[in-house]
C-alpha positions in Angstrom: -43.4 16.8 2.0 -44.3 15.8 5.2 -47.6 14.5 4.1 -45.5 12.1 1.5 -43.3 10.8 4.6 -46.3 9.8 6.3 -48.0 8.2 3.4 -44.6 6.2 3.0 -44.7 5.5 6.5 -48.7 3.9 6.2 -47.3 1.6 3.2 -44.1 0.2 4.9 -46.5 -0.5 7.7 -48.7 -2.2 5.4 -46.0 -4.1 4.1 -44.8 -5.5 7.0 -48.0 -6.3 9.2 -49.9 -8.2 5.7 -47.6 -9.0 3.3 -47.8 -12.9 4.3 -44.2 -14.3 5.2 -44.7 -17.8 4.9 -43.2 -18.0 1.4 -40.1 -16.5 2.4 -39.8 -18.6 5.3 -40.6 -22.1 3.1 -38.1 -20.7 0.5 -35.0 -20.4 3.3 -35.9 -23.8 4.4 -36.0 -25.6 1.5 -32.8 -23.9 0.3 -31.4 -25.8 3.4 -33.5 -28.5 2.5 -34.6 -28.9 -0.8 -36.3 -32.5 0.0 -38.9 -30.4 2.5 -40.9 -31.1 4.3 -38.9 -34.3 5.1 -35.4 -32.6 6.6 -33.2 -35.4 4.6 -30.5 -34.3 1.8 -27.4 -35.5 -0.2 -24.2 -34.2 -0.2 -24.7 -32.2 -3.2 -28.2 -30.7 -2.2 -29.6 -33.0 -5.0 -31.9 -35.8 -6.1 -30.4 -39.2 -6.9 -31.1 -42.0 -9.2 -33.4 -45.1 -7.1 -30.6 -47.5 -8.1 -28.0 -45.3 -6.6 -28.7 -47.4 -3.7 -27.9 -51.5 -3.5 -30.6 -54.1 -2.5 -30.1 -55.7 0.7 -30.4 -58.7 -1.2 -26.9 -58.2 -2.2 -25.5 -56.8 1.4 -27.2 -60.5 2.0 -23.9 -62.3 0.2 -21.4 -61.7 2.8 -23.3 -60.3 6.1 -26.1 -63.4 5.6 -27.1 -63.0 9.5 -27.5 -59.4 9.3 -29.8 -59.7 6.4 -31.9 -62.1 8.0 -32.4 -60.4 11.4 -33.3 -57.2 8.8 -35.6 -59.2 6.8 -38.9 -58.7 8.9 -38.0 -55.7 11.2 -40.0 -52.9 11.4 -37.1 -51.4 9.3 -37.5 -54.1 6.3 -41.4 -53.2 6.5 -41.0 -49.2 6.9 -42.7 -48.8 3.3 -45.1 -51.6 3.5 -45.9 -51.5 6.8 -50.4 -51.8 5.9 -51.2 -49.8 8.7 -48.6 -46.7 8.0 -50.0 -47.1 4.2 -53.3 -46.8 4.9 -52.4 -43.4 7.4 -50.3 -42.5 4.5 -52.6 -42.6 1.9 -54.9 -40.7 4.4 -52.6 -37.6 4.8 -52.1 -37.7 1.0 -55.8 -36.7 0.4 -56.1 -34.5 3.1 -52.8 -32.2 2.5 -52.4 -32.5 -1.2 -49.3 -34.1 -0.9 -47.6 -32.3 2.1 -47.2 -35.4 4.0 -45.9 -37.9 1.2 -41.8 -36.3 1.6 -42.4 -35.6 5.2 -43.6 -39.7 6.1 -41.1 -41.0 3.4 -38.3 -39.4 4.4 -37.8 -42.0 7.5 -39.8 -44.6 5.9 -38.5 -44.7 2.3 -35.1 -42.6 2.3 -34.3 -43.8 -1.3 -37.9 -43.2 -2.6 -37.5 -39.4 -1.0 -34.3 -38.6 -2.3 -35.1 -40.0 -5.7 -38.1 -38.7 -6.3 -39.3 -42.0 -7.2 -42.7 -42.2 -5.0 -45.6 -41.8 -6.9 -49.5 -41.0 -5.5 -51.9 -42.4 -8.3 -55.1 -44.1 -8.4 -55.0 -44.2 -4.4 -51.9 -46.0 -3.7 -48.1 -45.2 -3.9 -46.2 -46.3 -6.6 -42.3 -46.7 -6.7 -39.6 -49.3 -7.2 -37.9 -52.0 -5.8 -35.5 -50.6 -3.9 -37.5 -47.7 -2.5 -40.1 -50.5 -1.0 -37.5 -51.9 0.7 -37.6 -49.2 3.7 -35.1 -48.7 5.6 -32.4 -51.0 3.9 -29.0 -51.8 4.3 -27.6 -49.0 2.2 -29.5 -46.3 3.6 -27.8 -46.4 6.7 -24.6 -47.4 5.8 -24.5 -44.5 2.9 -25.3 -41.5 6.2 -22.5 -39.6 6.1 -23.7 -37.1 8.4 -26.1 -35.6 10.2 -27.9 -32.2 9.7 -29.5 -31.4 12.9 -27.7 -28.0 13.7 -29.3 -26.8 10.5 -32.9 -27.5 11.6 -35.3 -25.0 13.1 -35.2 -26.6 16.4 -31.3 -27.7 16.7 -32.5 -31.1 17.4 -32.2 -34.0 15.4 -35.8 -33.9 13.6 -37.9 -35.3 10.6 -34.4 -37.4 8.5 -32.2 -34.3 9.0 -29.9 -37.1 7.3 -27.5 -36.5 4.9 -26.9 -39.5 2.5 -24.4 -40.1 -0.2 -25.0 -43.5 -1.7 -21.8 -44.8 -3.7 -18.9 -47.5 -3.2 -18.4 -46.2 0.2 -20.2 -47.8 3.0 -20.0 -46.7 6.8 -20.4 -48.4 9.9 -19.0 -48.6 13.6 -15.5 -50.6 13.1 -12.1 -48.6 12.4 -10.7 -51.5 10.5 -13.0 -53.0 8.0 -12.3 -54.3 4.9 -14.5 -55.3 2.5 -13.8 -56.9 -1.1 -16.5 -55.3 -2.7 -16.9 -51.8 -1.4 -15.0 -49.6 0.2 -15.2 -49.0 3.9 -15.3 -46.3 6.4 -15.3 -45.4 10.1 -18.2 -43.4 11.3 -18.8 -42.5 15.4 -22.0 -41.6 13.9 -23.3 -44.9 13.7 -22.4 -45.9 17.5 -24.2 -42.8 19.0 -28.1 -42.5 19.7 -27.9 -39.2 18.0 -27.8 -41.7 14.9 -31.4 -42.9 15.4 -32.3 -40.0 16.4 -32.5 -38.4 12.9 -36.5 -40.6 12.6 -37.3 -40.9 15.9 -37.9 -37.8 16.6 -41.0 -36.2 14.5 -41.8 -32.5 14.7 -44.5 -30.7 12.9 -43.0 -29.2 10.1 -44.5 -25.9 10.3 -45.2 -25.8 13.9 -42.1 -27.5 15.3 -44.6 -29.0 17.6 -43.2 -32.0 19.0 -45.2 -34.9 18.1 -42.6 -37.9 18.8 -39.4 -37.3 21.4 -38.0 -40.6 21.6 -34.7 -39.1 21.4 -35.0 -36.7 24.2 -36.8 -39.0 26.5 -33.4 -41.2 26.5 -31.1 -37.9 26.6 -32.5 -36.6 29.8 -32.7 -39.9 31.4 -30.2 -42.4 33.3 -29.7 -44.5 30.6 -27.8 -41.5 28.8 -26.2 -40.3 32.0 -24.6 -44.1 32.0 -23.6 -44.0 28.2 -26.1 -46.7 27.0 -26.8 -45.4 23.7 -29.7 -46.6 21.9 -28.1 -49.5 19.9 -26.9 -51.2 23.0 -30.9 -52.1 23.8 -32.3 -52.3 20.8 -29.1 -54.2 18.6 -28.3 -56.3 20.9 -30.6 -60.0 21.6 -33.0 -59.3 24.3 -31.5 -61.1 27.1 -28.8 -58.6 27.0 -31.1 -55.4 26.4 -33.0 -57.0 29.9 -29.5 -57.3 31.9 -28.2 -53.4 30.1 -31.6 -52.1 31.8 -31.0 -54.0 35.0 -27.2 -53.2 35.5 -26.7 -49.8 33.8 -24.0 -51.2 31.7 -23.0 -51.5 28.5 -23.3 -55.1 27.0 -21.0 -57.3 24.9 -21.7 -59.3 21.9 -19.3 -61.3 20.1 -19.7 -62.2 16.6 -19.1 -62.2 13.1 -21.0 -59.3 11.0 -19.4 -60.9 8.2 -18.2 -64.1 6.8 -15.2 -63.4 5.2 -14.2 -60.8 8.4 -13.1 -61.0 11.8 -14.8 -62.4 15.2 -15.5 -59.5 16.9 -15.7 -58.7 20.6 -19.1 -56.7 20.0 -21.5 -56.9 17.0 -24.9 -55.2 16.7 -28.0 -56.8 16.2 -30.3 -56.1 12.9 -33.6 -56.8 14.3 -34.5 -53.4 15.7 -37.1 -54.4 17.9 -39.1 -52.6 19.7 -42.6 -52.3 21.1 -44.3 -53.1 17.9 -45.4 -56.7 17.5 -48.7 -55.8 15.7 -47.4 -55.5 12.0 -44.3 -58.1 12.3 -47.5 -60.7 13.1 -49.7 -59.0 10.2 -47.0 -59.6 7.6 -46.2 -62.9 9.0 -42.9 -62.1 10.6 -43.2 -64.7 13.7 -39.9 -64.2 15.0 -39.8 -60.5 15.2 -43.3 -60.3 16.4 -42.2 -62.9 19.3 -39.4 -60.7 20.3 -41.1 -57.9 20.6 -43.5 -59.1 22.9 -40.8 -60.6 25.1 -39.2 -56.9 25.3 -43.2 -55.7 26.1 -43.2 -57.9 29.2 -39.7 -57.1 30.3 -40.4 -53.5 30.0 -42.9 -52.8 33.4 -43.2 -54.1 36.5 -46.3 -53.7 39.0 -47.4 -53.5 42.4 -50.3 -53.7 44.2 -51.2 -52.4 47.1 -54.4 -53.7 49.1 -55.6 -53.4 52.6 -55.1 -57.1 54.4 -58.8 -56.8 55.3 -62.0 -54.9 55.2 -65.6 -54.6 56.5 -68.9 -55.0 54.5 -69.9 -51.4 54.2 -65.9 -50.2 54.2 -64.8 -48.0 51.2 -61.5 -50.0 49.9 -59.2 -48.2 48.3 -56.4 -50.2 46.4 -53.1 -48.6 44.6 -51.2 -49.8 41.6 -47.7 -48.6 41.1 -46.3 -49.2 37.1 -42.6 -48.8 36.9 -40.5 -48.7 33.8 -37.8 -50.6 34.8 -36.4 -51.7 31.1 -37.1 -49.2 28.8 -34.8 -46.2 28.1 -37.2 -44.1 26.8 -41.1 -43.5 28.1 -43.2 -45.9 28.1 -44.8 -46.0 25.9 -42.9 -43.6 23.2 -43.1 -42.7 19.2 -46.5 -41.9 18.4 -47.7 -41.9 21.7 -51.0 -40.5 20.5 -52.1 -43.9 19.2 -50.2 -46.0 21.7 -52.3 -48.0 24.5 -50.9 -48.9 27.7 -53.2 -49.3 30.6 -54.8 -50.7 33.8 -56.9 -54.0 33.5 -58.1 -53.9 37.1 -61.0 -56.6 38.2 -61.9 -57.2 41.8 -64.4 -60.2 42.5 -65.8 -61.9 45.6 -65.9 -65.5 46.4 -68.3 -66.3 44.5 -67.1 -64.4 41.5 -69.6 -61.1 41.6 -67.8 -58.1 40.4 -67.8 -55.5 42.7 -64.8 -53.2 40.3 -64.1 -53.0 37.1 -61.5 -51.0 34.6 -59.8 -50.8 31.2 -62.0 -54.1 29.9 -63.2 -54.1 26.7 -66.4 -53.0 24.8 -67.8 -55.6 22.2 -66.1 -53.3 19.3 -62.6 -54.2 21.3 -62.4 -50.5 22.1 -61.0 -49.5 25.4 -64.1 -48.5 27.8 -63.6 -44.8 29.0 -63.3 -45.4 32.4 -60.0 -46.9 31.8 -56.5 -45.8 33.6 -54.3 -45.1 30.0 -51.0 -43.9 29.7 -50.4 -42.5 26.4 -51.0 -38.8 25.3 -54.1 -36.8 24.3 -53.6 -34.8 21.2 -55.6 -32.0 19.8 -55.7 -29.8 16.5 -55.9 -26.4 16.1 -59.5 -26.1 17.2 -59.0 -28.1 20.7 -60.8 -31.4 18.7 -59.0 -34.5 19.7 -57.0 -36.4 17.1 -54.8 -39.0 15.9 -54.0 -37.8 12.4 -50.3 -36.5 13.1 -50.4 -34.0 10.5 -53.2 -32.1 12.8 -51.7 -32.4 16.1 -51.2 -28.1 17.4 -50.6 -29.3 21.3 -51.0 -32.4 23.9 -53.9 -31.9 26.6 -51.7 -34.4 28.4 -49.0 -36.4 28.1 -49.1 -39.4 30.7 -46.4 -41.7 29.8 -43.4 -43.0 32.4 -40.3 -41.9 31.8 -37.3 -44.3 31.8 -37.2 -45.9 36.0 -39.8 -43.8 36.5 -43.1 -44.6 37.8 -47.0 -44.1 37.9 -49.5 -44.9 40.5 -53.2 -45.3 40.4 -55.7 -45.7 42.8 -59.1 -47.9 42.6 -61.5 -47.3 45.0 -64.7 -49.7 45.8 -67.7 -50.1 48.3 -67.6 -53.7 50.5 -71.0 -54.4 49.7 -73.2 -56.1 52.8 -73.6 -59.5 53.1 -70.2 -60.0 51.0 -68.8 -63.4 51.1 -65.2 -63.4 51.2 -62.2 -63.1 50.6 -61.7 -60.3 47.7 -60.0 -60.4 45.2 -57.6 -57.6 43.3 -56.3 -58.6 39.6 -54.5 -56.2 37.8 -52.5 -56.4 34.4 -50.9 -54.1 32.6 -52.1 -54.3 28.9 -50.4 -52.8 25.6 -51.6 -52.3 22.3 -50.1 -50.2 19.3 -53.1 -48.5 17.9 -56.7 -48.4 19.1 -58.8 -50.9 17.2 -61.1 -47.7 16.2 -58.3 -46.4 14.1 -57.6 -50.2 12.7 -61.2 -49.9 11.8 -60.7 -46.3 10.2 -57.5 -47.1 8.5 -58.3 -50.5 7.1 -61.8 -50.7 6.6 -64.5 -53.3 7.3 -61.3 -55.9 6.5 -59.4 -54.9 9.8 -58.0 -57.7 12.2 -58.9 -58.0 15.5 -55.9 -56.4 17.2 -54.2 -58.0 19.1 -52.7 -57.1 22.7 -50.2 -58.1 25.0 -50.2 -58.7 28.9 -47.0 -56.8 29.8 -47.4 -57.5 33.6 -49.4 -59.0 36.2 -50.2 -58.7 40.1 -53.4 -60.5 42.4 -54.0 -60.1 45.8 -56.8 -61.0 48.0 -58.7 -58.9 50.9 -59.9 -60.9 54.1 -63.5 -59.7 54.5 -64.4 -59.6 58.6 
């Protein structure tokens, strides 16, 4: 008998240190999510029919303005956005599928909940209203959000729950609408709204890989009640005077024609930091915004001695201040982003005697440069920008929201140096690094192009 106990004993052991758990854990989630790895659902728990959801071309009929401030946001061009395609298509071959719910669920909600997007022949197939992105009825059919169901208790990955119908929500108690029925939803006023896609986690690591969401709750901006909609719905001039002034703005206007003047109306354009793939697909207006909120974002100073010696070591320090952004800068993927340091210093007659964060001849960022973005690394310690491989950051240098950076350059006065010197530093930004344009889409790839958030010169007197 007491041999048998012991023999028991062995096998429960061996059940519970090498039976592998991972089923059990992917079956609880996905009974809490049954669109997994993407964290989106209905209200029923099940899949709906792609023309469940309206066009935007019809929303179009009586909110006209809206539509077109939508029509070329990053929003319109979630699905066809070339350069998320091509990364798409990427994590499609190399996870057999795991990523195709897990990317669509914030850039195709319809397509996810429908089942309707189809990998074949190297490219994804669905309809109409899926490639429309993030459209009009996606948003206004959220009913709630799921986020105290997810593993982290955050907002995460679409922890969105839908329920496309007559019944269209937004941030006004008394709308009325002709041809749908209306409802009041906070929901849609709050940051914890946008929250839902800006804020990716590895779905079986819960590694965070983009924390937009948290970088605005833990900072000022929250503390003051600026929610995420009052910078990036509103026209830029007033997004630049919320940053400066800590309040909330004002915008009057008509959402729709047959409604009411109202005393604040949001904004459709969305934009953000990303004038790359506005200017790719021709979107000139959105593309110009953007860049307008880049170079409001930052502001730099430069510190210099008044003059040096030939033979002197100079060292000069240049502070980078996020004065207009609520979030770090720079935020989302921050793996890929490129913010950094141009820093030249020349003599009289133009001789370079410093030089950081030029360019190579391949438009790649030369090593030496000061960046601010994040380092990310797979599971073997191998750096990479392929999201579904991220285990950990090495670092994480961004600038959180009024926060700042300083770096310091440090040179030799060379002897017989005419003077004076001169310091020029700008602060350059670039969504993606033009090797992974290359990688992503192909020998065709544009020339990326950057913008000059920022600049500051000074000069050194040379004794």
């Amino acid at each position: 008998m007491k041999k048998c106990v012991c023999t028991m004993m062995i096998c429960l052991l061996c059940v519970l240190f090498f039976c592998p758990m991972v089923p059990a854990e992917e079956k609880k989630i996905t009974d809490t999510f049954p669109f997994f790895p993407s964290l989106l659902n209905t209200v029923d728990g099940k899949p709906v029919k792609p023309d469940a959801f309206e066009s935007s071309e019809i929303c179009m009929g009586c909110h006209p303005d809206i539509y077109k401030q939508w029509k070329g946001s990053m929003h319109s061009s979630s699905f066809i956005d070339p350069v998320f395609q091509a990364l798409w298509k990427l994590g499609e071959q190399e996870t057999k599928g795991f990523t195709r719910q897990l990317c669509g669920g914030c850039h195709s909600v319809a397509g996810v909940v429908s089942n309707d997007i189809v990998f074949k022949d190297g490219e994804f197939h669905a309809s109409d209203i899926v490639k429309e992105g993030v459209q009009c009825d996606v948003c206004h059919t959220v009913k709630e959000s799921s986020f105290l169901e997810t593993p982290t208790y955050e907002p995460q990955n679409a922890s969105l729950i839908v329920d496309p119908g007559d019944v269209k929500r937004g941030p006004y108690k008394d709308s009325e609408s002709q041809y749908h029925d209306t409802a009041y939803s906070e929901l849609h006023t709050k940051s914890e709204f946008c929250a839902n896609c800006h804020q990716v986690f590895h779905p079986v690591t819960n590694f965070h890989i983009e924390r937009t969401y948290d970088e605005w709750k833990y900072s000022i901006y929250a503390q003051n009640d600026i929610q995420c909609q009052d910078c990036h719905m509103m026209p830029i001039e007033k997004a630049v005077e919320t940053a400066k002034t800590l309040k909330r703005p004002v915008n009057p206007g008509q959402p729709c024609i047959t409604g009411p003047q109202r005393e604040n109306m949001f904004t459709h354009e969305f934009v953000g930091g990303n004038f790359t793939v506005p200017a790719l697909l021709g979107y000139k207006k959105h593309a110009a915004i953007a860049e307008q909120r880049l170079k409001s974002a930052a502001e730099l100073n430069l510190q210099a001695p008044a003059a040096g010696t030939p033979g002197d070591m100079v060292t000069v320090a240049v502070k980078v201040t996020n004065v207009a952004a609520g979030h770090n800068l720079p935020t989302s993927l921050t793996e890929v982003r490129q913010m950094w340091l141009d820093v030249r210093v020349t003599d009289a007659s133009g001789k370079e005697l410093l030089r950081s964060g030029n360019l190579d001849k391949a438009h790649n960022i030369i090593n030496d440069a000061r960046i601010f973005n994040a380092y990310a690394l797979d599971k073997d310690g191998q750096h990479t920008m392929k999201p579904w491989e991220i285990a950990r950051f090495e670092y994480n240098k961004t600038i959180p929201p009024k926060g700042s950076a300083t770096e310091k350059f440090s040179f030799v006065i060379p002897k017989k140096t005419v003077g004076p010197i001169t310091v020029q530093t700008t602060l350059r930004y670039r969504s993606y690094p033009q090797s992974l344009a290359n990688l992503l889409l192909g020998e065709g790839a544009p020339v990326l192009p950057i913008v000059d958030m920022a600049a500051k010169t000074t000069t050194i007197k040379v004794n």
